[in-house]
LUMTI-54657 format. One record per residue (C-alpha): residue number from 1; residue in three letters; chain; x, y, z. Coordinates in pm, whole numbers. Example, Ala and Ser with C-alpha at 12.3 -4.5 7.8 and 13.67 -1.06 7.14 Angstrom:
REC num residuo cadena   east  north     up
REC   1     ala      A   1230   -450    780
REC   2     ser      A   1367   -106    714
END
This chain:
REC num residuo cadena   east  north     up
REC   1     unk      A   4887    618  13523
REC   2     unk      A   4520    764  13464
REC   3     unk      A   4273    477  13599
REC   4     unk      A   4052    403  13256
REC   5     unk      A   3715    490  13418
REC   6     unk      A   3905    916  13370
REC   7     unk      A   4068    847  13079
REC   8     unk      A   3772    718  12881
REC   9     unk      A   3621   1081  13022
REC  10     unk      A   3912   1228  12836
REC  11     unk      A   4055   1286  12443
REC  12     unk      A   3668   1336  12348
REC  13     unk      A   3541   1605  12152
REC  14     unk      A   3171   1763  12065
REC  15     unk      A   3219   1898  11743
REC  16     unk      A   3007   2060  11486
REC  17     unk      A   3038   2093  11118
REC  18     unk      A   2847   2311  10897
REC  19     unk      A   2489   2222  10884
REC  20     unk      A   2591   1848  11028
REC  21     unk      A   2464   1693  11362
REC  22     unk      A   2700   1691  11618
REC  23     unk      A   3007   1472  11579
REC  24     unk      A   3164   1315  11915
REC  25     unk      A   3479   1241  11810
REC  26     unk      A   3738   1079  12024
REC  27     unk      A   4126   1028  12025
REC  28     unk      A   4288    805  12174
REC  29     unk      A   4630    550  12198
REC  30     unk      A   4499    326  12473
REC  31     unk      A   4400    -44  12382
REC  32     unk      A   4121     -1  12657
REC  33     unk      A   3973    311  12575
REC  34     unk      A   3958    198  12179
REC  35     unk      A   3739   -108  12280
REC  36     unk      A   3561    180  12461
REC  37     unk      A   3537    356  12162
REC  38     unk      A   3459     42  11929
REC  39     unk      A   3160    -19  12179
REC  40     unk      A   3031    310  12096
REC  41     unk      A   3066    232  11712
REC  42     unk      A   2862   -109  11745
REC  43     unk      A   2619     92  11896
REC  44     unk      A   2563    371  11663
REC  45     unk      A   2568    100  11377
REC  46     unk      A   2283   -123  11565
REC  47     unk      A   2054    179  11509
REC  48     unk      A   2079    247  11178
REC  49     unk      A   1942     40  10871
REC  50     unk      A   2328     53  10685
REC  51     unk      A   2566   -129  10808
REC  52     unk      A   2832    115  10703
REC  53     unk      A   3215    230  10846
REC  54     unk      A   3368    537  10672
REC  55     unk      A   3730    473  10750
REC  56     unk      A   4034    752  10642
REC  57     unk      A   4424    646  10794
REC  58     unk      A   4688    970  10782
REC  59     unk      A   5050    850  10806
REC  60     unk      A   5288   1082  11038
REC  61     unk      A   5645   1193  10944
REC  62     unk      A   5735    985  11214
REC  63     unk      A   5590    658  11079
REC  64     unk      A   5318    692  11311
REC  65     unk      A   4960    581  11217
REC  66     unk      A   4616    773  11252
REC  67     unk      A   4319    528  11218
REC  68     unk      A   3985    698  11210
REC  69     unk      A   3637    533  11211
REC  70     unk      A   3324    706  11151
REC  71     unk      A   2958    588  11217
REC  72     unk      A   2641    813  11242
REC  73     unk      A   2767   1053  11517
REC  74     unk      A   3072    890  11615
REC  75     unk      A   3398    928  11553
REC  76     unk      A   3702    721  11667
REC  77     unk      A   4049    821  11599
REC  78     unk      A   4322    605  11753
REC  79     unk      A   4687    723  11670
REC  80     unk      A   4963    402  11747
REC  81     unk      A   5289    311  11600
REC  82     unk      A   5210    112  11295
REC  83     unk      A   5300   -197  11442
REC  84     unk      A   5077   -209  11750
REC  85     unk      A   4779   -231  11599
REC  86     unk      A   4741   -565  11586
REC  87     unk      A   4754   -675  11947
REC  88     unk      A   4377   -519  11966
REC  89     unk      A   4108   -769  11923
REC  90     unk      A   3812   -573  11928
REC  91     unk      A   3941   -324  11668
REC  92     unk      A   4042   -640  11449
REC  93     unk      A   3704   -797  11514
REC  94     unk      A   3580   -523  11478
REC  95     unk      A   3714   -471  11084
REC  96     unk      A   3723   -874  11050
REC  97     unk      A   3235   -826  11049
REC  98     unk      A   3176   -950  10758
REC  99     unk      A   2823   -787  10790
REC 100     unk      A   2959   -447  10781
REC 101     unk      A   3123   -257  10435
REC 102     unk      A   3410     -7  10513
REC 103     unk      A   3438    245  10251
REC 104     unk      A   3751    440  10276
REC 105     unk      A   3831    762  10166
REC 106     unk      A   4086    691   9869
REC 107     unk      A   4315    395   9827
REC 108     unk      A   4631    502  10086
REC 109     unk      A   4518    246  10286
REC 110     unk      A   4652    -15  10066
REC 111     unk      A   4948    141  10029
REC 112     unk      A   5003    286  10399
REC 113     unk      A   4902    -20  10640
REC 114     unk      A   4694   -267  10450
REC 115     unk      A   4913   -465  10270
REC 116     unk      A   5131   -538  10574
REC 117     unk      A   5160   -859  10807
REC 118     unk      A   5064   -653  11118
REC 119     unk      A   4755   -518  10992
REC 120     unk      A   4556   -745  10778
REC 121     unk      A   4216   -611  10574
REC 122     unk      A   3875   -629  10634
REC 123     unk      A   3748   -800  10275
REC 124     unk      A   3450   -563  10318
REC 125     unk      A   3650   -257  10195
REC 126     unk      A   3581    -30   9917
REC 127     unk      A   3702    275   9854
REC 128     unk      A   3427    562   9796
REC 129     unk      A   3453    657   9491
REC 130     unk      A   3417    285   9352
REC 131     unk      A   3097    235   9611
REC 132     unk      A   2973    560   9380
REC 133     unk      A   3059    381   9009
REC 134     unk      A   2929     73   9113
REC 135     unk      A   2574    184   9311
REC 136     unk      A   2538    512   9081
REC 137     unk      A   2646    278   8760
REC 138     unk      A   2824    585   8613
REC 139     unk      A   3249    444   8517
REC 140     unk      A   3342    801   8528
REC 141     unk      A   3305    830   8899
REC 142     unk      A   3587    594   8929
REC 143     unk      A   3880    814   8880
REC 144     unk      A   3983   1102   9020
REC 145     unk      A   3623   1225   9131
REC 146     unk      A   3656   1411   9516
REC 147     unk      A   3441   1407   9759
REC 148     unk      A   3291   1724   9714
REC 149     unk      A   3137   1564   9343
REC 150     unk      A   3035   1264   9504
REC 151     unk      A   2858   1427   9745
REC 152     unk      A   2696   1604   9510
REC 153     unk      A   2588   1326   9285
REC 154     unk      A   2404   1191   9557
REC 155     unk      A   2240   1461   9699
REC 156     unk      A   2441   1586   9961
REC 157     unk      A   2570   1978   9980
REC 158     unk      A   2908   1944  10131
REC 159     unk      A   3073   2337  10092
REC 160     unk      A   3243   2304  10413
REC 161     unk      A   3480   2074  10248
REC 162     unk      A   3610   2345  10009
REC 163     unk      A   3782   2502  10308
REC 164     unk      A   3894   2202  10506
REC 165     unk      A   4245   2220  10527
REC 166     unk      A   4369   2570  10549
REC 167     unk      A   4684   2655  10793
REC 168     unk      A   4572   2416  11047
REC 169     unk      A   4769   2089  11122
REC 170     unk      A   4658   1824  11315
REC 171     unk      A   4931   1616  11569
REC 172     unk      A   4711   1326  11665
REC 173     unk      A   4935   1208  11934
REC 174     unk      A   4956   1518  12099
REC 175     unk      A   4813   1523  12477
REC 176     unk      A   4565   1805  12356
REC 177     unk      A   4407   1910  12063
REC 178     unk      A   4184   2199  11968
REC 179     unk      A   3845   2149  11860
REC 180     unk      A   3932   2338  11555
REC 181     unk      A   4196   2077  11466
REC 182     unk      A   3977   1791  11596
REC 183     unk      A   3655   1995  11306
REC 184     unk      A   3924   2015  11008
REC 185     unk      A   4162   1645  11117
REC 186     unk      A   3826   1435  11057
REC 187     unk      A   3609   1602  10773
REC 188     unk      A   3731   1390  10514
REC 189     unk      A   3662   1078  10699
REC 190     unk      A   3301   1174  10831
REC 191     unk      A   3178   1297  10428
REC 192     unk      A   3324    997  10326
REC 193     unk      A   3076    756  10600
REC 194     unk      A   2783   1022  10494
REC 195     unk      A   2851    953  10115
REC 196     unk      A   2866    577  10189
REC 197     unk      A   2545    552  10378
REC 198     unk      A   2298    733  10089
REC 199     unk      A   2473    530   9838
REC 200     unk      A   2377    226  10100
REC 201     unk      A   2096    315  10159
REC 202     unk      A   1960    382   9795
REC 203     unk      A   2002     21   9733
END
């Protein structure tokens, strides 16, 4: 086995997306290296004035599970079978602060993991889209409303997402992963923490 002070140096990725700041993003199945990566989120949370998680989960034919956190610069995937994610403590403290509000991307979560007796919610959870309705105060946000249009009803100009997906797949648990995969795989889940925060931080 890797010793954790190499691993931690590994599964990380420096990626940019058009006209963002650099995103580090790192993957990872180890309970070690995702309090590693957990650190990192406190941190990038401590210096900003939102205290605000954009959170996305993919599903696997396999029955596999992709969690992905987002904060400022940071990115933390962690891919696990479904039922080993709750044997980590700092990732369940971590969704159990009640001082922070995780705004997902759409509503899969409920359906996918959260509504399960292995992984429970964080009551701080909202998906974007109502965030939007309910800062914004506009009902027709609520339903079926993208990210690209609530991105631009609060300012933000995200045209990158028009060509996110394309012919590129992403196989979290693989040992390797392009930084092309890494750029498309966590789009979704970075707009959605940028949308969050200048709704947050309108208020």
């Amino acid at each position: 086995m890797i010793p954790i002070k190499y691993l931690s140096k590994m599964g990380t990725y420096d990626i940019n997306i058009l006209g963002q700041p650099p995103l580090k993003v790192r993957v990872t199945n180890h309970p070690a290296i995702v309090d590693i990566g957990i650190s990192e989120l406190r941190s990038q949370l401590s210096g900003i004035c939102t205290s605000v998680v954009g959170v996305n989960i993919i599903r696997s034919d396999d029955n596999n599970i992709a969690l992905q956190l987002c904060v400022g610069n940071c990115c933390l995937v962690i891919h696990r079978s479904k039922y080993s994610f709750a044997n980590m403590k700092d990732l369940q403290d971590f969704l159990y602060d009640k001082e922070i509000c995780f705004v997902s991307v759409n509503k899969v979560i409920d359906s996918v993991i959260y509504r399960t007796d292995y992984f429970r919610p964080s009551k701080n959870m909202v998906e974007v889209s109502e965030l939007a309705t309910r800062v914004l105060k506009d009902k027709n946000l609520l339903v079926g409303s993208g990210l690209e249009t609530l991105a631009a009803k609060v300012g933000l100009n995200f045209s990158w997402l028009e060509e996110k997906k394309g012919n590129v797949s992403v196989d979290w648990g693989s040992v390797i992963l392009s930084n092309e995969q890494i750029e498309k795989g966590v789009r979704d889940v970075f707009a959605c923490y940028l949308i969050a925060n200048k709704l947050l931080a309108s208020l």
